[in-house]
C-alpha positions in Angstrom: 0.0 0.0 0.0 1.4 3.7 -0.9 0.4 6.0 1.7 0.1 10.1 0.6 2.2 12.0 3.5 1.5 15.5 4.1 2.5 18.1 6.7 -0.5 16.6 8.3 -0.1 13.5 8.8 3.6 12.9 8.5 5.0 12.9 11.8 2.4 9.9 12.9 2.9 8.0 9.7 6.6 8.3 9.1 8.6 9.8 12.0 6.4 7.8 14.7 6.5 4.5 12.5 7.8 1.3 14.1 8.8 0.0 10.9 11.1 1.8 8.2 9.3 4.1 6.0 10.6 5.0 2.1 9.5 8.2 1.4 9.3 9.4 -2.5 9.7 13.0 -2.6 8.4 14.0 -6.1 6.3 16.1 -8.3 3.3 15.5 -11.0 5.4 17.6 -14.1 8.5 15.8 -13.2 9.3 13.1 -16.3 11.6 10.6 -14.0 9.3 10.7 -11.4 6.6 9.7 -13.4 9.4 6.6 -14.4 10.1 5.8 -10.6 5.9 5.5 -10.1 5.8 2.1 -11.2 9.0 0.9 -8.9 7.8 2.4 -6.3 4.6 1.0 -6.2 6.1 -2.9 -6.5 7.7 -2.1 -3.6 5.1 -1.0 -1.8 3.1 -3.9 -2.5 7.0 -6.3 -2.0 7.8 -5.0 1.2 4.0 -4.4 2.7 4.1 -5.0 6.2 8.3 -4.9 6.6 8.3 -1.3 5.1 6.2 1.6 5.0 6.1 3.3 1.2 4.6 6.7 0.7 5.1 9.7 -1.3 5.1 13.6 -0.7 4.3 16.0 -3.1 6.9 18.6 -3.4 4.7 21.2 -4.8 1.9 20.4 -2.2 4.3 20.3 0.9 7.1 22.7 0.4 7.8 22.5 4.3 9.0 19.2 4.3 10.7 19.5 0.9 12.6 22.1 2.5 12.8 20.1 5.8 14.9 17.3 3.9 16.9 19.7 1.9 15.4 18.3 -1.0 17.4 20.2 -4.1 16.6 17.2 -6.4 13.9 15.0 -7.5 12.8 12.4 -7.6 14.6 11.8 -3.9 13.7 8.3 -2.2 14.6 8.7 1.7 14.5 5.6 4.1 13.4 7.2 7.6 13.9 4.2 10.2 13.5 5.2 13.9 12.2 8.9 13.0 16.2 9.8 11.5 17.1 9.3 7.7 18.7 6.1 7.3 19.5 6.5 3.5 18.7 8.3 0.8 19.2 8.4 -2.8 18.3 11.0 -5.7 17.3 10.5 -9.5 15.7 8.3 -11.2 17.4 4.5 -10.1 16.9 0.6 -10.7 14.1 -1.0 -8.3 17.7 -3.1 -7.5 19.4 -0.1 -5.9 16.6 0.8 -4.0 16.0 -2.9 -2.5 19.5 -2.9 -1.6 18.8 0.6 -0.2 16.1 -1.2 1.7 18.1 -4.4 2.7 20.4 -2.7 4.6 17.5 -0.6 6.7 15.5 -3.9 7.1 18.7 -6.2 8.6 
């Protein structure tokens, strides 16, 4: 399941999780964004239950754009235990980002 995170809701759904979270920062008019869509959306369905997969409108939240310095998107972050654990920026393989994951989840 891919959750929506906002300003709202994000420090219950992400920095309060008990399990990793991936967060997709990204925006609609944003061509390898629209490419990472499909990846991130197998892994939301992969890792469902182990992993917490969501997204966050960069347009629609500027305050937690700017809270994660994001310069670049798309920009996957792994926030484990409310603190980044890893991050990565640009369009990448599904295999970088489950290795990304791996690490977090062992």
């Amino acid at each position: 399941m891919e959750y929506k995170f906002t300003t709202e809701n994000f420090e219950q759904e992400v920095i309060a999780s008990d399990i990793p979270v991936l967060v997709d920062f990204y925006a609609d008019w944003c061509g390898p964004c629209k490419m990472m869509g499909p990846v991130i959306a197998q892994i939301a369905n992969e890792y469902d239950g182990k992993l917490k997969v969501g997204k966050v409108n960069v347009d629609d939240e500027p305050e937690l754009a700017s809270k994660y310095n994001v310069m670049s998107i798309p920009m996957m972050v792994i926030i484990k235990n409310g603190e980044v654990a890893d991050k990565t920026v640009g369009a990448v393989s599904k295999t970088k980002l489950t290795e990304m994951i791996g690490k977090v989840l062992a």
